[in-house]
MITORKE-370936 format. One record per residue (C-alpha): x, y, z; residue number from 1; residue in three letters. Coordinates in Angstrom, 3 decimals, padded with zeros to 6 digits. Example, Ala and Ser with C-alpha at 12.3 -4.5 7.8 and 13.67 -1.06 7.14 Angstrom:
% MITORKE-370936
east_north_up_num_residuo
012.300_-004.500_007.800_1_ala $
013.670_-001.060_007.140_2_ser $
% end
This chain:
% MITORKE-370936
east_north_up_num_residuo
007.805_-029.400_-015.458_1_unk $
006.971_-028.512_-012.040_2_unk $
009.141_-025.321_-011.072_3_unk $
009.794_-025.594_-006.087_4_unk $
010.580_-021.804_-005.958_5_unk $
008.803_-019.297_-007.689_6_unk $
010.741_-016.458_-007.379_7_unk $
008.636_-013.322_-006.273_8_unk $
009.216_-010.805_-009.016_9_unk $
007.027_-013.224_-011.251_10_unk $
004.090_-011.879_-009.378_11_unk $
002.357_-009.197_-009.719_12_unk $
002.879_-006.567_-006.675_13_unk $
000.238_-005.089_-004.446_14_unk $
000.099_-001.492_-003.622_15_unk $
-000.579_-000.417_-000.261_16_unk $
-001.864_003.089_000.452_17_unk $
-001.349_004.119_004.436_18_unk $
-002.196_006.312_006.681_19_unk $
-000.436_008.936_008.243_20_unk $
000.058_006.857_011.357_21_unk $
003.308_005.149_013.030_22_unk $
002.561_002.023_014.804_23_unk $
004.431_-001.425_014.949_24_unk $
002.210_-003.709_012.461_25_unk $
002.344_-007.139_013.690_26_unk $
002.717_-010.505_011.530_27_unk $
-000.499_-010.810_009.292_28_unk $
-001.316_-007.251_009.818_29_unk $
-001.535_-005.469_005.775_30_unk $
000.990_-003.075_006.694_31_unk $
003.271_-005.599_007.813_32_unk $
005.673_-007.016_004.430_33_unk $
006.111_-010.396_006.228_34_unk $
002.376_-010.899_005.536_35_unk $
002.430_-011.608_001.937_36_unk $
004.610_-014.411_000.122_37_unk $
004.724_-011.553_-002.714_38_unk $
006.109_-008.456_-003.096_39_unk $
003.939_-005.476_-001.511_40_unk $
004.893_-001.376_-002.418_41_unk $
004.204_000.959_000.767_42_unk $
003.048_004.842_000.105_43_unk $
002.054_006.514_002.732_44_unk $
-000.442_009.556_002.565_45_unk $
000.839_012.858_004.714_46_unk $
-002.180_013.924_006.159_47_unk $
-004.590_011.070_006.189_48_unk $
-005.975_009.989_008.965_49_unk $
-008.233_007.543_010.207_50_unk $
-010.694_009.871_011.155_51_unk $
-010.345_011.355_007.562_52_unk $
-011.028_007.514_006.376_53_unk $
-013.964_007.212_008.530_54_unk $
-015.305_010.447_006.952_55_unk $
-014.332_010.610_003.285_56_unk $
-014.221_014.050_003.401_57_unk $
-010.349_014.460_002.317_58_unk $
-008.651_018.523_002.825_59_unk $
-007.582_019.654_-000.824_60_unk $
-004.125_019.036_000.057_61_unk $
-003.990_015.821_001.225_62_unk $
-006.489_014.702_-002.202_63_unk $
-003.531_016.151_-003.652_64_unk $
-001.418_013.936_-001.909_65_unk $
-003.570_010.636_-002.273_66_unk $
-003.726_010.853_-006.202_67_unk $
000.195_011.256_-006.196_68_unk $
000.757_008.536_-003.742_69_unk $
-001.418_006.311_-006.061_70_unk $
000.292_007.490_-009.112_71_unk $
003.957_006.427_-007.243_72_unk $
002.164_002.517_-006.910_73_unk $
001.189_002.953_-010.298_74_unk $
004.778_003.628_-011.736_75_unk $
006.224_001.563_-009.330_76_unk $
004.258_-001.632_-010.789_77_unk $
001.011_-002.467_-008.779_78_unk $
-001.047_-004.857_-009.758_79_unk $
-003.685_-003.746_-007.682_80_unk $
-003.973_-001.234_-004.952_81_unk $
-005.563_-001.507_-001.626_82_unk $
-005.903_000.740_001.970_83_unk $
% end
């Protein structure tokens, strides 16, 4: 039997790490939960900027706050994670 609706809690959920930035994401845009026909958990990391991306170099503290922000997705059920 062929189910129409597949509700979206039977998929698996996609992390999203995110950098300390505010900006309106538009439709299709990762940080934007209108872009995914599944569900999609948000942590942002205080601290980490795109500059910080860029260079990989990451302060102690906000390290510190990346592993905790991907131990949150973690809990919180990711499948997968992705930046």
């Amino acid at each position: 039997k062929i189910t129409k609706h597949v509700a979206k809690q039977s998929f698996p959920k996609l992390g999203v790490l995110r950098l300390d930035y505010n900006y309106p994401p538009a439709a299709g845009d990762i940080d934007h939960p209108g872009s995914y026909g599944y569900d999609v958990i948000y942590r942002t990391v205080p601290g980490f900027t795109f500059e910080m991306a860029q260079s990989g170099k990451l302060t102690p503290t906000v390290e510190k706050d990346f592993i905790a922000a991907l131990k949150f997705l973690e809990k919180k059920g990711a499948a997968a994670i992705t930046g």
